[in-house]
ROGUDO-241130 format. One line per 10 residues: their letters; for each residue z, x, y of N, C-alpha, C. Coordinates in pm, 1 decimal. Example, Ala and Ser with C-alpha at 12.3 -4.5 7.8 and 13.67 -1.06 7.14 Angstrom:
BEGIN
as = 780.0,1319.0,-569.0,780.0,1230.0,-450.0,780.0,1320.0,-330.0 | 708.0,1285.0,-225.0,714.0,1367.0,-106.0,787.0,1290.0,3.0
end
This chain:
BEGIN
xxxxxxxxxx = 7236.9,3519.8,3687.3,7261.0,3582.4,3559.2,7130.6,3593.0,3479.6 | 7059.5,3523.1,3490.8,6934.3,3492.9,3396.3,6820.9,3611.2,3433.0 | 6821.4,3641.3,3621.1,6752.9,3701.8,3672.6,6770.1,3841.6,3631.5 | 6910.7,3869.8,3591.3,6884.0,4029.3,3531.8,6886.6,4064.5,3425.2 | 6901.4,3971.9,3352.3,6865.9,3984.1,3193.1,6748.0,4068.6,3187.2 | 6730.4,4170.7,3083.1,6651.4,4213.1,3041.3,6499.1,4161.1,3024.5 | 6366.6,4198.5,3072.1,6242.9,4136.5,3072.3,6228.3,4130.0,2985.3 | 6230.2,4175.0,2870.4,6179.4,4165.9,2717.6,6222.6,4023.1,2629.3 | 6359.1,3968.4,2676.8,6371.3,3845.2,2623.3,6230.8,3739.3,2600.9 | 6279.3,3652.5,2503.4,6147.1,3543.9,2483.8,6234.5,3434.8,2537.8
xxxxxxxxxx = 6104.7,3335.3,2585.5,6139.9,3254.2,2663.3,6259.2,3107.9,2584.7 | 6199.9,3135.5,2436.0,6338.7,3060.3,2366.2,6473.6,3082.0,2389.5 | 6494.3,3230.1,2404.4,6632.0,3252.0,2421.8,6672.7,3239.6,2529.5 | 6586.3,3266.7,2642.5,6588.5,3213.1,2774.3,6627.5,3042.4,2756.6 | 6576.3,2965.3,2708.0,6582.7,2833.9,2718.6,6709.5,2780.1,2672.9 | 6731.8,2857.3,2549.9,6893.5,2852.5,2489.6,6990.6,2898.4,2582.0 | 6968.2,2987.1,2634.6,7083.8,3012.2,2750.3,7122.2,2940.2,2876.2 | 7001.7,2874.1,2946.9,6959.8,2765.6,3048.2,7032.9,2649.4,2998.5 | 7034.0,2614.8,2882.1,7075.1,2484.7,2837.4,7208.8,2539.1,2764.4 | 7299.3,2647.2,2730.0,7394.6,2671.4,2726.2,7507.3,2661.9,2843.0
xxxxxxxxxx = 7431.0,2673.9,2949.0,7494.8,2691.3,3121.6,7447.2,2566.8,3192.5 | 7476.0,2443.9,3120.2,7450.2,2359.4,3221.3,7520.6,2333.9,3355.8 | 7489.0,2213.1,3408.6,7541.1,2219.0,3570.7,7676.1,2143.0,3546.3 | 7713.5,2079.2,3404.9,7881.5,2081.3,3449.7,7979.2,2141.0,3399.3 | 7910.4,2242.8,3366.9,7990.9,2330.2,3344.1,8005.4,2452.8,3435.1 | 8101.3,2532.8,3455.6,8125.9,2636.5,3578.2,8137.4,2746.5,3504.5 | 8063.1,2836.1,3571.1,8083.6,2981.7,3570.8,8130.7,3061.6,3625.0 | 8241.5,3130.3,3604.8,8303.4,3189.3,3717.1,8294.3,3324.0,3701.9 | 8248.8,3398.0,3800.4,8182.7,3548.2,3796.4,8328.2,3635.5,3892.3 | 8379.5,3681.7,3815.3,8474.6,3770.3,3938.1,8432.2,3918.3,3921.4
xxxxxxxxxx = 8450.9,3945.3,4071.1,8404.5,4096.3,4101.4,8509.3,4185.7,4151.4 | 8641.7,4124.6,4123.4,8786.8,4168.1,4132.5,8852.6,4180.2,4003.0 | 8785.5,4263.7,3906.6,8843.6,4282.1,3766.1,9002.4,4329.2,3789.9 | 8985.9,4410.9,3892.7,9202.9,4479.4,3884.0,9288.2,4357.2,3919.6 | 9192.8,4293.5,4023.5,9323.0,4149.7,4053.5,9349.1,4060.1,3892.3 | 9234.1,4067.2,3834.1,9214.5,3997.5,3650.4,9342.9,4048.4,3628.3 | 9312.3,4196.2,3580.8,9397.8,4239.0,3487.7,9576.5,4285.8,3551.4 | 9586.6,4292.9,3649.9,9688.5,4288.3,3719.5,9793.3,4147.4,3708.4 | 9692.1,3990.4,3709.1,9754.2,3898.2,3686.1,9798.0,3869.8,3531.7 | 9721.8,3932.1,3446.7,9739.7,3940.8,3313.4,9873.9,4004.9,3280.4
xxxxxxxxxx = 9887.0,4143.0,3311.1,10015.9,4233.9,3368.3,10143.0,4170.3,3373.8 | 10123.3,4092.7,3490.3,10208.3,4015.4,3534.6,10247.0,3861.9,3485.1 | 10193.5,3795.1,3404.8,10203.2,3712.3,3306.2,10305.8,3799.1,3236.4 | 10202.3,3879.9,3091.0,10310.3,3962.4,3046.9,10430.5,3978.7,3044.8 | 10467.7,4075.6,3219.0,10607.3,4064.3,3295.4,10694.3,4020.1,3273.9 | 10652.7,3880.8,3314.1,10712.2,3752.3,3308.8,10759.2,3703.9,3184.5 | 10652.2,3728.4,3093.5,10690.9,3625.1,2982.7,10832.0,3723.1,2919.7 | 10794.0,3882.5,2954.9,10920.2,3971.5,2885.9,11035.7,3926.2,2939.2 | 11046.0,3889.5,3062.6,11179.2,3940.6,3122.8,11234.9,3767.6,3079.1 | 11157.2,3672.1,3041.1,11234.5,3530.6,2982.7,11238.7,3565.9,2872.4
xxxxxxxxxx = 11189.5,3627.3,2826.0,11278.4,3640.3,2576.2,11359.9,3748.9,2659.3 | 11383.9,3849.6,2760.4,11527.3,3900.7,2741.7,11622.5,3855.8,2758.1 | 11609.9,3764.0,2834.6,11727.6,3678.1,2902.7,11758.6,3564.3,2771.3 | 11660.7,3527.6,2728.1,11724.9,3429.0,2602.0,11783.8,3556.2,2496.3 | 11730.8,3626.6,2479.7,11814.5,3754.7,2372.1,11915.3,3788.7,2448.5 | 11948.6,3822.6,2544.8,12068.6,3815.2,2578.0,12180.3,3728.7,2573.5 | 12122.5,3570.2,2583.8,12234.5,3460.5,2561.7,12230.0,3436.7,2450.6 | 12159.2,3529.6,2312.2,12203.8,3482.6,2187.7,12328.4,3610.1,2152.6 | 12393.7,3562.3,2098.0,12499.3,3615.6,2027.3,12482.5,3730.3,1904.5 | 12461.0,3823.0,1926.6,12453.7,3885.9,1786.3,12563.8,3879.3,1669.1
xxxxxxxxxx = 12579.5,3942.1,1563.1,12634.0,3935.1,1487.6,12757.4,3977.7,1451.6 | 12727.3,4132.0,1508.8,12855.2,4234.3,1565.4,12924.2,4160.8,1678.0 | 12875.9,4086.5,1796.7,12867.3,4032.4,1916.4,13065.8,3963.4,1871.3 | 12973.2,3871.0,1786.9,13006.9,3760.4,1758.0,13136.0,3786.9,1663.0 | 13156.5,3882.3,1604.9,13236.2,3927.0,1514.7,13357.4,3948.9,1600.4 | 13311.3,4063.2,1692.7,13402.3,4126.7,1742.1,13474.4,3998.4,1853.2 | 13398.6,3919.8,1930.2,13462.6,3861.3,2089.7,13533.2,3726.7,1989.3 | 13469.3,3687.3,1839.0,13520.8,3572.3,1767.3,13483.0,3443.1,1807.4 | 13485.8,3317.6,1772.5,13458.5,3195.2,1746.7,13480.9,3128.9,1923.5 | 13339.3,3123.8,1994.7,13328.5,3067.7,2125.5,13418.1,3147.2,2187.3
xxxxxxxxxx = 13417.6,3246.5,2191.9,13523.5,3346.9,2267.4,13669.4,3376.0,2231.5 | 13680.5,3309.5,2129.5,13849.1,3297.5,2084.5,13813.6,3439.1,1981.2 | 13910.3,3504.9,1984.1,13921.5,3591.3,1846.4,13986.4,3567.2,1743.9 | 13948.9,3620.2,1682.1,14039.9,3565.0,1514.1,14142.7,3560.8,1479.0 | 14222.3,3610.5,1565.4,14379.9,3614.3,1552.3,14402.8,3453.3,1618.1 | 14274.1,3429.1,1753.6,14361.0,3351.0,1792.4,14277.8,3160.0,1731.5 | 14200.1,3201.2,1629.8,14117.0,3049.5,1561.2,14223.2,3005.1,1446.1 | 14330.9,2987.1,1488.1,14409.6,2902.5,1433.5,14451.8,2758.0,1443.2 | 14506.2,2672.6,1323.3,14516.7,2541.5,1331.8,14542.1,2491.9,1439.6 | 14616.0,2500.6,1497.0,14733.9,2446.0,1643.5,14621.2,2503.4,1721.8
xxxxxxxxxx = 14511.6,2539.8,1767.8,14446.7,2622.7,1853.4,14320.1,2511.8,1842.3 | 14294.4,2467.1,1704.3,14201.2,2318.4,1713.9,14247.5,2208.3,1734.4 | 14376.5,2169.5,1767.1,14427.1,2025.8,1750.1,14350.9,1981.0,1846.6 | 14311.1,1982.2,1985.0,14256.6,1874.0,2098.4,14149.0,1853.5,2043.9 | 14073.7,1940.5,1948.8,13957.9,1932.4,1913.5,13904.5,1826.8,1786.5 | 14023.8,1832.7,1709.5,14016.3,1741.2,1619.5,14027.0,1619.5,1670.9 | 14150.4,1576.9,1771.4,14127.8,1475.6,1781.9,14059.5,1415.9,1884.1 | 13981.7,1506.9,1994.4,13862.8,1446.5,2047.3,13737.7,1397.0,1891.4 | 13751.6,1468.3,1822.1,13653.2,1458.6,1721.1,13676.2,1290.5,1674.5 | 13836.2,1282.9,1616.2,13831.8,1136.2,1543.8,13828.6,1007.9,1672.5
xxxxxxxxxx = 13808.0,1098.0,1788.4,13764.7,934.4,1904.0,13633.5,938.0,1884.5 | 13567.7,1061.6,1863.5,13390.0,1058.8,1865.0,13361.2,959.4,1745.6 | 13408.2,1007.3,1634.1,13370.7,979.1,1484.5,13408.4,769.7,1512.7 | 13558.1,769.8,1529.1,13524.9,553.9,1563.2,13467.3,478.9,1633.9 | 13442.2,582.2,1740.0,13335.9,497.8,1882.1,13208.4,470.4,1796.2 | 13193.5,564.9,1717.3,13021.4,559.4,1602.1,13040.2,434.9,1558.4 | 13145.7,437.1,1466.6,13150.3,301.2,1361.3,13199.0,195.5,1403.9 | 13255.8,168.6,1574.1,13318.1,81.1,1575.5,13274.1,-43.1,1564.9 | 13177.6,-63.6,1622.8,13122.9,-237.8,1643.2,12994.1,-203.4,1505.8 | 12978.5,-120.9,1397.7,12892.3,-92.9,1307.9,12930.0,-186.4,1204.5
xxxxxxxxxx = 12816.5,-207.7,1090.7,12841.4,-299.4,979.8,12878.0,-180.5,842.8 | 12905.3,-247.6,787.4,12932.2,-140.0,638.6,12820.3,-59.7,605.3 | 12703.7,-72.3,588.2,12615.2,14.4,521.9,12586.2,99.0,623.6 | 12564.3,58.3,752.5,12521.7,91.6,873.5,12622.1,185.3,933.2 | 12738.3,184.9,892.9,12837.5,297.0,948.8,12859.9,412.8,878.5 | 12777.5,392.3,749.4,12776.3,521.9,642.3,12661.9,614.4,697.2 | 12576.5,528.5,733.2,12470.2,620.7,785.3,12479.1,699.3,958.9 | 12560.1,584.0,993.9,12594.3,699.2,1159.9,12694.0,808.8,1162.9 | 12772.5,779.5,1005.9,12883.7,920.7,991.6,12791.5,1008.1,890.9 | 12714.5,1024.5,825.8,12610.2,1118.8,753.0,12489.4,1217.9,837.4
xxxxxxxxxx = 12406.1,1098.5,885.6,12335.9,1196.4,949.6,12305.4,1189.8,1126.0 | 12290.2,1342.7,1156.9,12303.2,1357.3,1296.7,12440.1,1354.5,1409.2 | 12575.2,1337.5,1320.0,12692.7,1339.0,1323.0,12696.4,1477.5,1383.4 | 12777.9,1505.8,1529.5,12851.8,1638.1,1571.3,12942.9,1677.5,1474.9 | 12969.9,1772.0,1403.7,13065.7,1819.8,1316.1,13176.3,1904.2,1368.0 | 13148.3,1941.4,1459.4,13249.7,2045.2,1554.4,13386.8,1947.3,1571.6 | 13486.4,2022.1,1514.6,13626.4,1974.4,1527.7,13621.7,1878.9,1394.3 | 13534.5,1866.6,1335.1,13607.1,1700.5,1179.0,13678.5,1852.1,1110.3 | 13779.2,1793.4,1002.1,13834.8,1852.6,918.4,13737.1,1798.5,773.0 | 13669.7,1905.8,735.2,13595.8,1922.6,646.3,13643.7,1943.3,558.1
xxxxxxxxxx = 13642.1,1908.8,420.4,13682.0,1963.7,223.2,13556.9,2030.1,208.6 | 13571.2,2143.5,116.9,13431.1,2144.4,52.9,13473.3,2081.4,-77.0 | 13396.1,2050.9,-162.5,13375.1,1930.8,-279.8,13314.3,2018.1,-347.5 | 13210.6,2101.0,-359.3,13145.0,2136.3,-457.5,13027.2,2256.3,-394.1 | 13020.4,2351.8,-456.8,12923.8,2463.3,-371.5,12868.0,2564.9,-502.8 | 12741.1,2542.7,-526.2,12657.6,2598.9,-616.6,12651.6,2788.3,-569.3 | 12659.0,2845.9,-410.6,12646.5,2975.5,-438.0,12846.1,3032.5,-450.2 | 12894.3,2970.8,-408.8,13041.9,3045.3,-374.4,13153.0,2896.4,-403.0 | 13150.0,2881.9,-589.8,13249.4,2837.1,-635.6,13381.6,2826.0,-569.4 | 13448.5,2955.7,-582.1,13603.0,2993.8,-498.3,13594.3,2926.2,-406.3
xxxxxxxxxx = 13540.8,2890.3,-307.5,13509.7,2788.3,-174.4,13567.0,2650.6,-185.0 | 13529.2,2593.3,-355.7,13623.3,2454.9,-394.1,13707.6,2432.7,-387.6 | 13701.4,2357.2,-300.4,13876.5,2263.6,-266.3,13927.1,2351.2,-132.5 | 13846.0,2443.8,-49.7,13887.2,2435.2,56.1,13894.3,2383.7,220.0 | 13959.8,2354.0,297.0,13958.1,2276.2,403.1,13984.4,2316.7,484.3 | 13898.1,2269.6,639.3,13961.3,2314.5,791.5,13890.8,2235.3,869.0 | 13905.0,2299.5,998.5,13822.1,2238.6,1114.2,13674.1,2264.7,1105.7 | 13600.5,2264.7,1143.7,13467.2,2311.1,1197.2,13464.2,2346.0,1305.7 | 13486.0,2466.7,1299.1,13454.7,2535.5,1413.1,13326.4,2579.0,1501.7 | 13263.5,2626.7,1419.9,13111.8,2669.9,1468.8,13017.7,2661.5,1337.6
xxxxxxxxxx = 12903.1,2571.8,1374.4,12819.5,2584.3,1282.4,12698.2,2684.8,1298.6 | 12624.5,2732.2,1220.3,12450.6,2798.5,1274.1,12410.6,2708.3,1175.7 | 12252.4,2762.2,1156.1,12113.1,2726.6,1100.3,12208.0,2734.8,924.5 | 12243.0,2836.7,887.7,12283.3,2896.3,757.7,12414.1,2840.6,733.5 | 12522.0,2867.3,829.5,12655.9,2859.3,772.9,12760.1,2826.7,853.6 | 12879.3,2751.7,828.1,12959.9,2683.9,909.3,13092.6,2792.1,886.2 | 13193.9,2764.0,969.0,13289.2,2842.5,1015.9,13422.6,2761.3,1019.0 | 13558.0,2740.2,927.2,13654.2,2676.6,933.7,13739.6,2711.6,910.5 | 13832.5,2664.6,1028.0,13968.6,2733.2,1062.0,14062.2,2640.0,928.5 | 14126.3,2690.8,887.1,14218.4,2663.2,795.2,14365.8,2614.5,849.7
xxxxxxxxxx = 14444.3,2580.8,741.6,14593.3,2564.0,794.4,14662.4,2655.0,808.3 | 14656.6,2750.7,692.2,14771.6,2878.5,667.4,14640.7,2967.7,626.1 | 14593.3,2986.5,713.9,14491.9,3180.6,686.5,14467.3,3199.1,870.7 | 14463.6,3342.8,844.5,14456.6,3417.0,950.0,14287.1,3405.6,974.8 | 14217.1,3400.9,901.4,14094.7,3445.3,941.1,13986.6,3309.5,946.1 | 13911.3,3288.6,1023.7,13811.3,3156.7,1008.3,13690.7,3160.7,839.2 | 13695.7,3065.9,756.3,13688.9,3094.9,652.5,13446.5,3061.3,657.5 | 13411.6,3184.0,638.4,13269.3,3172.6,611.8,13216.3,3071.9,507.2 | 13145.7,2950.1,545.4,13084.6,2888.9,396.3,12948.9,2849.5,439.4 | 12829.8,2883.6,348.6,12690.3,2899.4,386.5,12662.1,2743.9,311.0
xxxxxxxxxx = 12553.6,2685.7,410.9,12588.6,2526.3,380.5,12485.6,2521.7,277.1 | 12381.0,2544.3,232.5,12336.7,2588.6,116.5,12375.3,2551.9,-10.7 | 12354.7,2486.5,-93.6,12401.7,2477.5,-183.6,12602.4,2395.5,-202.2 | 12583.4,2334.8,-41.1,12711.1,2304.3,-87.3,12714.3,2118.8,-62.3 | 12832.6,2087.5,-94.3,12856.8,1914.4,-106.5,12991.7,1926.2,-8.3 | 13018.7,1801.1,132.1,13114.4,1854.5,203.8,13188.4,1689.9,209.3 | 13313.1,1682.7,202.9,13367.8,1553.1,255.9,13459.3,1565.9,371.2 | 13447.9,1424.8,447.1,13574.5,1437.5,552.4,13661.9,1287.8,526.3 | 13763.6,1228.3,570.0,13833.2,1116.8,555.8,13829.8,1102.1,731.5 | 13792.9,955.3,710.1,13825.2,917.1,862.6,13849.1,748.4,849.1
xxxxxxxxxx = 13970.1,740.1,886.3,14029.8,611.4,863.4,14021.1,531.5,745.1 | 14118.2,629.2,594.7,14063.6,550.9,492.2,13921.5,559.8,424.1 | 13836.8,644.2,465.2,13712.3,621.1,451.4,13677.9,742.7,407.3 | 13679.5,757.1,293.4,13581.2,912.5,286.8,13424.1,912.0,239.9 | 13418.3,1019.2,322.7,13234.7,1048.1,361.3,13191.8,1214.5,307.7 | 13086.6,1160.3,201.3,13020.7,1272.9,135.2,12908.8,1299.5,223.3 | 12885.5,1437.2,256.9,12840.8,1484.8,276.6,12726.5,1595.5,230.6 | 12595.4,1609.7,210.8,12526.0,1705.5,111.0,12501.8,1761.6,223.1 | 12426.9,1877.6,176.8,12393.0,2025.8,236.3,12261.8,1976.1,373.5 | 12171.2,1895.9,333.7,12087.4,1843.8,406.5,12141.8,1777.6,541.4
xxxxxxxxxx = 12309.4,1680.9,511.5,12350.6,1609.4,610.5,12389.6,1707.3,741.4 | 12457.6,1813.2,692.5,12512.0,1871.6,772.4,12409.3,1961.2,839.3 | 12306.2,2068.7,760.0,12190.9,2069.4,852.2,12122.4,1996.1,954.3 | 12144.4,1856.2,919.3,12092.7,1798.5,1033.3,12167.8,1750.1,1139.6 | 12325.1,1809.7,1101.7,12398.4,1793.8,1238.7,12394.5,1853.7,1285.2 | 12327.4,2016.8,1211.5,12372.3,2164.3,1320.7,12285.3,2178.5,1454.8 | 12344.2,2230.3,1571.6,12279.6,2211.4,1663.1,12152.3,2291.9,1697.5 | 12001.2,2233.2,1721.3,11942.7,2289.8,1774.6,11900.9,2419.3,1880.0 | 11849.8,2537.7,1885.5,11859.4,2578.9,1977.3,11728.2,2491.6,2041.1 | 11791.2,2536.1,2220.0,11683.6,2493.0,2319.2,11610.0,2588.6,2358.5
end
């Protein structure tokens, strides 16, 4: 490399470059630029055809509207349609607290708690008042907003966790819930 550098260089910059390229460091000279940019290509490729496949296993909105809650449709996210679910839920929720101490069992039903299937109250909600005092299952949570099937409504009821305060009763015990708790139950994507 040094040898075809231009003659006109001074021997400083020469020296700066000599001692820029020392011997443990490697230089790798390829004289197969299409195989370069071909593997580049193909990186690329690759990386497209994995975000389609995860955009494909996300759910859109319409998606999600139309096929309804984990594949159930809305006619069919009714009470009697969560019961196994609830009460797999209240075996999850005592196995937590069972051998737990008092302070210590407030905190394993608050945060990091699965919420899917508890029968939720809302208590109090700063964007969507009307929401107070209503109750269901938890059906599906996201990042934004949870989804609960009711007793007597046809439709799974929208509440954006945002601004809201949530309780559940589990054996005698009721557990407040703030907007933060339940964010940090909602599930991660992978």
């Amino acid at each position: 490399m040094l040898a075809t550098r231009r003659r006109g260089t001074s021997a400083d910059a020469e020296d700066d470059l000599r001692a820029k390229l020392s011997a443990d460091k490697a230089l790798v000279l390829v004289n197969d630029w299409e195989r370069v940019v071909d593997a580049g290509e193909a990186r690329a490729r690759e990386r497209e055809k994995r975000f389609a496949e995860a955009r494909r296993a996300m759910m859109s909105k319409t998606r999600l509207k139309r096929e309804g809650l984990y594949g159930l449709r809305p006619e069919q996210c009714t009470w009697s349609a969560f019961s196994k679910l609830r009460g797999l839920w209240e075996k999850y929720a005592r196995a937590l607290v069972k051998d737990a101490k008092r302070g210590e069992a407030e905190a394993r039903l608050t945060r990091g708690l699965d919420l899917h299937g508890c029968v939720l109250k809302v208590v109090r909600h700063a964007r969507a008042p009307d929401l107070v005092g209503r109750e269901g299952v938890v059906a599906f949570i996201s990042s934004r907003c949870l989804w609960l099937v009711a007793r007597k409504r046809e439709k799974p009821i929208k509440v954006l966790i945002d601004g809201g305060t949530f309780e559940f009763v589990l054996d005698e015990r009721v557990v407040r819930l703030s907007s933060e708790d339940v964010l940090a139950s909602a599930p991660r994507p992978s």
